[in-house]
C-alpha positions in Angstrom: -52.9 -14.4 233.8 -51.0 -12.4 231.2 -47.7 -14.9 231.8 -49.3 -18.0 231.6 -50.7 -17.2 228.5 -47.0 -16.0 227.3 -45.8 -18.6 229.0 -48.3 -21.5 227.2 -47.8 -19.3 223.5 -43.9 -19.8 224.3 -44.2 -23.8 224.9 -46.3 -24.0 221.6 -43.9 -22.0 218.8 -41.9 -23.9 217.1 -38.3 -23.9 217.8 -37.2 -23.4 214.0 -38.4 -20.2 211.8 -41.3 -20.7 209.4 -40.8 -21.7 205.8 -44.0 -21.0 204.9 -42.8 -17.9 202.4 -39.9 -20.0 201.0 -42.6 -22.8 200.4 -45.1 -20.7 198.9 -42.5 -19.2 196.6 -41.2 -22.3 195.4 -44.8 -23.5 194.8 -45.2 -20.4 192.8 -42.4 -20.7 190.7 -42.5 -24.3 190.1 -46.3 -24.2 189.3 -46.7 -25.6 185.9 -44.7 -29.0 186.6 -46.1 -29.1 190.1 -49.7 -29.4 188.4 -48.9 -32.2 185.6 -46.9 -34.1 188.2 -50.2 -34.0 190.8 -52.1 -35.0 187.5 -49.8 -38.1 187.0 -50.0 -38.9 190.5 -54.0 -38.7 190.2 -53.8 -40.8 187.3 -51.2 -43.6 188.7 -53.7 -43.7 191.9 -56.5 -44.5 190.3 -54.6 -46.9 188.0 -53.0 -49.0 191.1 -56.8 -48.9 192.6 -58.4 -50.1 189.3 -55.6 -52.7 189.1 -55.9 -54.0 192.7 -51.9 -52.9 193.1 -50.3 -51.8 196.5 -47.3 -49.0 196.2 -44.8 -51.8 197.0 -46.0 -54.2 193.7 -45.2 -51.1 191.5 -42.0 -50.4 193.1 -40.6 -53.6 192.4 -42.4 -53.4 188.9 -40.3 -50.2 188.3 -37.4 -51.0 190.1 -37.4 -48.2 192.5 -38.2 -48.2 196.3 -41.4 -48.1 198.0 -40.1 -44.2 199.2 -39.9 -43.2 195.5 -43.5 -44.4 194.2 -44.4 -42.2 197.3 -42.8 -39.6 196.2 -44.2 -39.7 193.1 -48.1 -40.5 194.2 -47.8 -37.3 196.3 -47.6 -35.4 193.4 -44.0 -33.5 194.3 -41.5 -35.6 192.5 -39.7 -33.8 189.1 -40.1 -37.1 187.0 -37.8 -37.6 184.2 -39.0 -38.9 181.3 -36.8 -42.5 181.9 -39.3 -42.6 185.6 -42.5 -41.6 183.4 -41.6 -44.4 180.5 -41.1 -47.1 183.0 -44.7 -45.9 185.1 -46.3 -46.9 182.1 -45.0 -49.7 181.1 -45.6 -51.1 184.4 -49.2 -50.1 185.0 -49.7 -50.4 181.3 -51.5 -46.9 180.9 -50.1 -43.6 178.7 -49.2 -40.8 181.2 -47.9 -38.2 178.9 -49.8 -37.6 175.0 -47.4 -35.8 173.1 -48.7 -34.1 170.1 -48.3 -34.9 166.3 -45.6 -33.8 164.9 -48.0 -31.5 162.6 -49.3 -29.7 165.6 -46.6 -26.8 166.1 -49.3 -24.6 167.8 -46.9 -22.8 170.8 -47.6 -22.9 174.4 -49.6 -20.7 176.1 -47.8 -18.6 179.0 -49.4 -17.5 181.4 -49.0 -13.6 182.5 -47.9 -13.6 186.3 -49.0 -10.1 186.5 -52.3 -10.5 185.7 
């Protein structure tokens, strides 16, 4: 009994070693632009729905391939701000408010140790 149930936890581990820790570190550390980029991706969603757009019409809007605007809609792609310019202009929509150039009130940081 006891080798067939080695024998069936053998046939279901994966060959390769986890990345979960690697994954979970990077997810960690990359945090702040992880949440604005999921919050663009939110936003360029709903957009495409509102608009009646497919993926495809906003890559060739954007000139980029169907596999970037993936990308981007799943909320992991570092967008540069050429890629952010280009999202609006296509869909028409502000992405990114920047502030006035009166408002010099700093960023808050958060305290990892809390």
């Amino acid at each position: 009994m006891m080798n067939n149930l080695n024998e069936k936890l053998a046939r279901l581990a994966a060959k390769e070693p986890s990345t979960w820790l690697a994954d979970a570190e990077y997810r960690l550390a990359n945090h702040e632009w992880l949440m604005k980029s999921g919050a663009i991706a939110v936003r360029i969603l709903g957009t495409l729905k509102a608009q009646g757009l497919s993926q495809k019409e906003l890559a060739e809007r954007v000139g980029v391939s169907p596999q970037q605007i993936s990308k981007i809609v799943n909320g992991h792609e570092n967008l540069t701000l050429e890629t952010i310019c280009k999202l609006e202009a296509a869909l028409g929509i502000q992405l990114i408010n920047l502030p006035t150039s009166d408002d010099s009130r700093p960023l808050k940081k958060k305290n990892p140790a809390a």
